[in-house]
N, C-alpha and C positions, 0 to 999 in steps of 0.2 A: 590509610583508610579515609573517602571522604565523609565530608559533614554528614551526607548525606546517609551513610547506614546507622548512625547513631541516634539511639534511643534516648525516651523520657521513663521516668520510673514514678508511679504514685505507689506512696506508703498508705496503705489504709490501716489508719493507727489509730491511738487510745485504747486499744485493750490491754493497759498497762501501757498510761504519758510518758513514764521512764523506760518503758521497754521500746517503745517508741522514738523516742530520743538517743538511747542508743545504737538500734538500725541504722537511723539518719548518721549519726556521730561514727559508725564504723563503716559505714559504704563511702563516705569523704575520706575516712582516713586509709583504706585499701585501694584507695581508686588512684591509678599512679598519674600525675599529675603534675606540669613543671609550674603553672600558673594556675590563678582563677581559674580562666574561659578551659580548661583543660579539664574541669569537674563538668560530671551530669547534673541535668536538669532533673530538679525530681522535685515532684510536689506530694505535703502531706496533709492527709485530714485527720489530725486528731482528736477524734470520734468517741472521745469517753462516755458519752451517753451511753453505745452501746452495752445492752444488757448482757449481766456475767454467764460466759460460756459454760464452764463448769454447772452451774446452779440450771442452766438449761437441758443440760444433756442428763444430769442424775436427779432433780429433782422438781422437773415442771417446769422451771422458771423460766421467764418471757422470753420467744423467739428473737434470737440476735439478729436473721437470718435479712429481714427486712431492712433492718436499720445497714448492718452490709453491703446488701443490693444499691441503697443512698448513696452511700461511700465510693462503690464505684462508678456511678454513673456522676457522682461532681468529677471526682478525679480522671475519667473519661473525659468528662466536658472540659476540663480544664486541658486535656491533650495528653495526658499518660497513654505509652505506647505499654506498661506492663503493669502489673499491680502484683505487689507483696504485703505480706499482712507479720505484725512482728506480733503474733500470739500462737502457739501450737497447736491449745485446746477451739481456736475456731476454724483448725480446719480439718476439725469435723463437719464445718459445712463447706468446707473447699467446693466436693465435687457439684450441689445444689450449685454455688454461687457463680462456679465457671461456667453452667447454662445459660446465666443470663451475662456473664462479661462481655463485650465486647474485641476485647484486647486478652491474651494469658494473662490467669494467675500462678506464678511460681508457687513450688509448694518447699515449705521450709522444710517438711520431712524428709520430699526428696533428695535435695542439697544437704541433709546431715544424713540420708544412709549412705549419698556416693562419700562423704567426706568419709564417714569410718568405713567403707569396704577401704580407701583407699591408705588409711593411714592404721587403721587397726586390722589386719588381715586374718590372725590366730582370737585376738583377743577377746573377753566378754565383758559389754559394755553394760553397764548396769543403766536403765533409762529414767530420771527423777523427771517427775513432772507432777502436773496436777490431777486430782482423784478423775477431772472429766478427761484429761486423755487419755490418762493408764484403762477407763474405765473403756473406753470408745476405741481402744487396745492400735491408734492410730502408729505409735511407733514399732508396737508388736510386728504388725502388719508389714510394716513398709521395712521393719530389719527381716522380718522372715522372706519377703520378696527379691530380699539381695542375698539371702542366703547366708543372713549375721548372726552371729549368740551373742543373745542377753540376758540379763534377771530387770524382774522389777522387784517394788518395793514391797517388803509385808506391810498389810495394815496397819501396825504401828509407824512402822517408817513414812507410809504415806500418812499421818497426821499431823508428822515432824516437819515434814516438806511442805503443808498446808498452812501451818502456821509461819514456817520462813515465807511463803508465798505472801498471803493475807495478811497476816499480824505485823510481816518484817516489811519489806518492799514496799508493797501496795501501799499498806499504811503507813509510808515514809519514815519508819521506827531506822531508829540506830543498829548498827551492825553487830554494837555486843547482847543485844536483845537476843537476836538470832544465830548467832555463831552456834552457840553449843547443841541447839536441835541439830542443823545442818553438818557438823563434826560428827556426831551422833550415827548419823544415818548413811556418813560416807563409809565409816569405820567398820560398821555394821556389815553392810556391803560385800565392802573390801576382803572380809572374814568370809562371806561365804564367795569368795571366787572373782567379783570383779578387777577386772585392771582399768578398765575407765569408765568415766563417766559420761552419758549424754544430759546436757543441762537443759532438758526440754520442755523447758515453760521459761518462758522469756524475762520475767523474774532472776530464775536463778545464777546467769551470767554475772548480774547486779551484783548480787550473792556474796559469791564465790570468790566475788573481786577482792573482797573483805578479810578471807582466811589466808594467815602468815604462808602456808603451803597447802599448794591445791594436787592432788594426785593428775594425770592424764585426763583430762576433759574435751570434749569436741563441744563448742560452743554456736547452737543452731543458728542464732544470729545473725554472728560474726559467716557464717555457712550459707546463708539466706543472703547476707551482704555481697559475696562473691559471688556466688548466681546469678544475681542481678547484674552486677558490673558487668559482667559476662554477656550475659544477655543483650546488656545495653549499649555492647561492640565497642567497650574500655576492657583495659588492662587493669589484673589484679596488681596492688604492688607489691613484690618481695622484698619481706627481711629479710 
């Protein structure tokens, strides 16, 4: 392939610095590569100002949508041929923001429905996230368009998941803070019929890194990662 068809990628980041970081951190390490000059170019803005999704979508709180629009138009200026955004619950304004991009924006939902028709075929994936996705029924959506089964989370469960999200992660708390909500709500699960997991709030890959044993997870990231390399006319690399 020459130079020529190969892509830049901007990250439009900060909706969660560490979920952030680890996009960037797993598309270098997927991306196969003999040297330096063999990785993509990718630039990131992370944009933690941007106000919390969640808080927007279920309770008023300050449009994120504007400060997005910013986002892409530096990392436009700066020459991103695509843009990825490593938060779940903002793209619920996906479709809004790709009116005004320039350049695609991949959508991390759809890189984790092709990942589980492809690796879970029978199974029902249970999808944790935050109250503003489950709420904006973004992953519903896009598993019922591929023609998947899932459960979400009961109201209790999604409190458990909020507080791993906000209390654990976000608020840079240790991992034995949060284990036993996140145990809690796998087991739970698991008891009414899940066989895996989708860890769809970019937090929870963090997570889950943390427990001695993780049951089946499809990790939207690490899924969002691959799409992009993809996209950007590099090789995934195989374990």
């Amino acid at each position: 392939m020459g130079m020529g068809e190969k892509k830049s990628i901007g990250i439009l980041g900060g909706m969660g610095p560490l979920a952030t970081a680890d996009l960037f951190q797993k598309i270098v390490q997927l991306t196969q590569a003999a040297t330096d000059r063999d990785h993509i170019r990718i630039y990131i803005d992370d944009h933690a100002q941007i106000p919390d999704r969640t808080a927007a979508i279920l309770d008023g709180g300050e449009d994120p949508l504007p400060y997005m629009e910013e986002s892409v138009r530096k990392l436009t200026g700066c020459g991103a041929d695509c843009i990825i955004m490593p938060c779940n619950t903002a793209h619920f304004f996906l479709p809004a923001l790709r009116k005004k991009a320039p350049v695609p924006i991949l959508s991390m939902l759809t890189a984790t429905a092709e990942a589980a028709k492809r690796t879970f075929e029978v199974k029902t994936a249970a999808i944790l996230a935050t109250k503003g996705t489950l709420a904006a029924k973004l992953y519903q959506t896009e598993f019922e368009k591929a023609g998947l089964s899932f459960l979400v989370p009961t109201e209790a469960e999604q409190e458990k998941l909020m507080r791993v999200i906000y209390d654990g992660v976000k608020a840079g708390a240790p991992p034995k803070d949060y284990e036993e909500d996140l145990k809690s709500v796998l087991s739970s699960l698991m008891e009414r019929g899940a066989d895996c997991f989708v860890l769809g709030c970019t937090e929870l890959p963090i997570a889950a890194k943390s427990l001695q044993e993780t049951p089946p997870c499809i990790d939207p990231t690490e899924e969002l990662a691959k799409f992009a390399i993809r996209f950007a006319g590099y090789v995934v690399k195989e374990y």
